[in-house]
N, CA, C and O of each residue as an XYZ file, in Angstrom:
232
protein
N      -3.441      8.278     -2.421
C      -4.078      7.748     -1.244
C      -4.760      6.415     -1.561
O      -4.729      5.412     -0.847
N      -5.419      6.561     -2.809
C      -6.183      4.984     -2.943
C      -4.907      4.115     -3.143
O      -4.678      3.165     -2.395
N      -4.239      4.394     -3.975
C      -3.174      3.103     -3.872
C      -2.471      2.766     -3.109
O      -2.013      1.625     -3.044
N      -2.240      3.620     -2.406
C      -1.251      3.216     -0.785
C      -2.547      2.472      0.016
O      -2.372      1.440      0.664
N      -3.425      2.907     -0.069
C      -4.855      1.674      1.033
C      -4.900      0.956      0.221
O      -5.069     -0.076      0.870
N      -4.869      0.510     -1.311
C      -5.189     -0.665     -1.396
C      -3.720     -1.676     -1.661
O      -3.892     -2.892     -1.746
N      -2.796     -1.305     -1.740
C      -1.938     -1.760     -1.720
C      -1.320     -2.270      0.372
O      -0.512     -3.192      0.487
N      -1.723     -1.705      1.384
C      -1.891     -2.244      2.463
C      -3.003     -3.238      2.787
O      -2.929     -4.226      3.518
N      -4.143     -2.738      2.035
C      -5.122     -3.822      2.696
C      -4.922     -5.219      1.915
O      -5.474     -6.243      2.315
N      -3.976     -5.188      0.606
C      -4.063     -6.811     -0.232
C      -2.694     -7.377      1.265
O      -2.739     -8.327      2.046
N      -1.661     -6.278      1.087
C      -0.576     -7.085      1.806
C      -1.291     -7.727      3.253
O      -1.234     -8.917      3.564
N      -1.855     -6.837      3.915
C      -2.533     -7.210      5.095
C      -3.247     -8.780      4.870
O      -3.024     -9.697      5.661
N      -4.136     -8.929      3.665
C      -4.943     -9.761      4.009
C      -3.883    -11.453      3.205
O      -4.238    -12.624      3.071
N      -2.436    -10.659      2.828
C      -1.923    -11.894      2.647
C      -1.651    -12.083      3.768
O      -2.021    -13.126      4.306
N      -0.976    -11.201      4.407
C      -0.671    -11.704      6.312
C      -1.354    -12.575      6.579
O      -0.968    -13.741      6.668
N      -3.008    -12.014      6.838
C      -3.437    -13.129      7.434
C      -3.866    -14.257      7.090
O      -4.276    -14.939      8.029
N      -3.943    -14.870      5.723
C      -4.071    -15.463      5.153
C      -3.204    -16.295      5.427
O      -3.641    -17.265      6.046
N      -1.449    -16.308      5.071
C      -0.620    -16.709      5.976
C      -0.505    -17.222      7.513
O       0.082    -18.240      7.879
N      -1.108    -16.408      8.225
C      -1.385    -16.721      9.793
C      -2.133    -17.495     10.006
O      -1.985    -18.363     10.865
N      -3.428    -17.331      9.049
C      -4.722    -18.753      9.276
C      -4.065    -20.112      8.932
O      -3.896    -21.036      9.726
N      -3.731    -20.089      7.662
C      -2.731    -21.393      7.664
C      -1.550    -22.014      8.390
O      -1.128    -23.164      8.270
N      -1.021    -20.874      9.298
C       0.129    -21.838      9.782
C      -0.235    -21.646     11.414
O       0.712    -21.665     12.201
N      -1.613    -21.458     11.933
C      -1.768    -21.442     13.641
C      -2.846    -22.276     13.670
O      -3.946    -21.869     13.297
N      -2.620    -23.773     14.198
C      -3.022    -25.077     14.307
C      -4.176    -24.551     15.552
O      -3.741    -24.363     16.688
N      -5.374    -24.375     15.308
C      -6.486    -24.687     15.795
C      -7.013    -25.854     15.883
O      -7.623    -26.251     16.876
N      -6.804    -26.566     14.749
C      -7.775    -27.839     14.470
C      -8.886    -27.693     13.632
O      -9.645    -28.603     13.297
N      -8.962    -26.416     13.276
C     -10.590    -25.785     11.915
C      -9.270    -25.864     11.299
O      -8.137    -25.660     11.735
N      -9.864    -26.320      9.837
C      -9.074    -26.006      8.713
C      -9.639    -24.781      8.245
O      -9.184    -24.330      7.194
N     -10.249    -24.366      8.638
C     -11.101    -23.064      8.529
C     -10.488    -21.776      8.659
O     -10.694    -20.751      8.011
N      -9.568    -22.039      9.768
C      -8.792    -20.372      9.775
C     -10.095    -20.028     11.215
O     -11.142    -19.495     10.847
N      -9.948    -20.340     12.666
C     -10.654    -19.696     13.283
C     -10.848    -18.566     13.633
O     -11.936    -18.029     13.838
N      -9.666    -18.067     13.737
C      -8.994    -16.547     13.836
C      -9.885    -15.707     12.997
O     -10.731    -15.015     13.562
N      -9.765    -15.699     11.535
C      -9.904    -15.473     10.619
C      -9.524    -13.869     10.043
O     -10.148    -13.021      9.405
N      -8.230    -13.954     10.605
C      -7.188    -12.860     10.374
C      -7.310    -12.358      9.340
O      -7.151    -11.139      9.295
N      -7.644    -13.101      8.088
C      -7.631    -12.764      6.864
C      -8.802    -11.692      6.485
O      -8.988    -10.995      5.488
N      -9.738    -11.916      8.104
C     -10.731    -10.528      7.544
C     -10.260     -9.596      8.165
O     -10.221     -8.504      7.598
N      -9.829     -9.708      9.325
C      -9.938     -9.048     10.612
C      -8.665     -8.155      9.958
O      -8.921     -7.005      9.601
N      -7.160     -8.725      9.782
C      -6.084     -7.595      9.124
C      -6.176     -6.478      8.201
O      -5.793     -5.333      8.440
N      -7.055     -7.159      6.444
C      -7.599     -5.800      6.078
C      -8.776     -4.544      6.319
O      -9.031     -3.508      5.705
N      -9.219     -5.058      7.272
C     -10.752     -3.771      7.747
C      -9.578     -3.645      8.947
O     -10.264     -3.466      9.953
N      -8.616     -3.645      9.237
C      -7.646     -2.668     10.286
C      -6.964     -2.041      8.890
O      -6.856     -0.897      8.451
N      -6.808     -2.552      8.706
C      -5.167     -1.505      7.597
C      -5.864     -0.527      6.749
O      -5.384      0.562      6.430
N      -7.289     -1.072      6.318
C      -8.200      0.180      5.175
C      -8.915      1.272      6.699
O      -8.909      2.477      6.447
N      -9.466      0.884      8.113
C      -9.440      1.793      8.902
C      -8.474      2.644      9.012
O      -8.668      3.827      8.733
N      -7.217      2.172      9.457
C      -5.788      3.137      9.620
C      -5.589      4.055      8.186
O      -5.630      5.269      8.384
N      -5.474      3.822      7.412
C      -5.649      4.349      6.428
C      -6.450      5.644      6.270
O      -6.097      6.800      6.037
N      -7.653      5.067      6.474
C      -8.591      6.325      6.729
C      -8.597      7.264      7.881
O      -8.950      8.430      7.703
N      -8.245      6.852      9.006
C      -7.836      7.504      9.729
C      -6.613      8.806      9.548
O      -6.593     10.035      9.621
N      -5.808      7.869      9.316
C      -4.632      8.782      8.918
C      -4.470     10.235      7.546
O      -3.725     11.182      7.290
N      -5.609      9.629      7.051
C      -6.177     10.592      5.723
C      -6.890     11.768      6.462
O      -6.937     12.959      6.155
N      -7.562     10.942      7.776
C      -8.567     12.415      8.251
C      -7.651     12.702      9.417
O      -7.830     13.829      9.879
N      -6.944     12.159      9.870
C      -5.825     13.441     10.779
C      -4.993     14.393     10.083
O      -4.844     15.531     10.528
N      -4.325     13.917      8.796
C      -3.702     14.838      8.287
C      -4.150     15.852      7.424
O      -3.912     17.060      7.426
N      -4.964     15.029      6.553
C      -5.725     15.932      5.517
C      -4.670     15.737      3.974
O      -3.610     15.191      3.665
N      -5.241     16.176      3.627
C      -4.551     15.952      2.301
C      -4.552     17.310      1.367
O      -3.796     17.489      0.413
N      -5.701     18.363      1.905
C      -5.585     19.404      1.600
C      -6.687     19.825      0.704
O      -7.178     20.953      0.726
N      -7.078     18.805     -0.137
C      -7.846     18.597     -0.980
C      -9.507     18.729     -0.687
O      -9.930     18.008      0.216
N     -10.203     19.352     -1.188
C     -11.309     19.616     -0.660
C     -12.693     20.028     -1.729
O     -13.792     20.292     -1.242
């Protein structure tokens, strides 16, 4: 489980990392700032999905 979340939340935050750089706002800044916003979704889902299914483990 930890390596499958942290292995989504690095890919995630290359996404957006990617996305800040190539969507012309005019901030060189990254206004969006996808790069936070993608991994605190993918480490939520994650956790989510850990507490719907369970893992069994207790």
């Amino acid at each position: 489980m930890y390596l499958k979340s942290t292995i989504f939340t690095i890919i995630a935050w290359f996404i957006g990392l990617i996305l800040d750089a190539n969507i012309p706002f005019g901030d060189p800044m990254g206004f969006l700032s996808l790069r936070i916003l993608f991994p605190i979704l993918a480490m939520g889902l994650c956790i989510l999905h850990e507490v719907m299914n369970g893992s069994g483990k207790r």
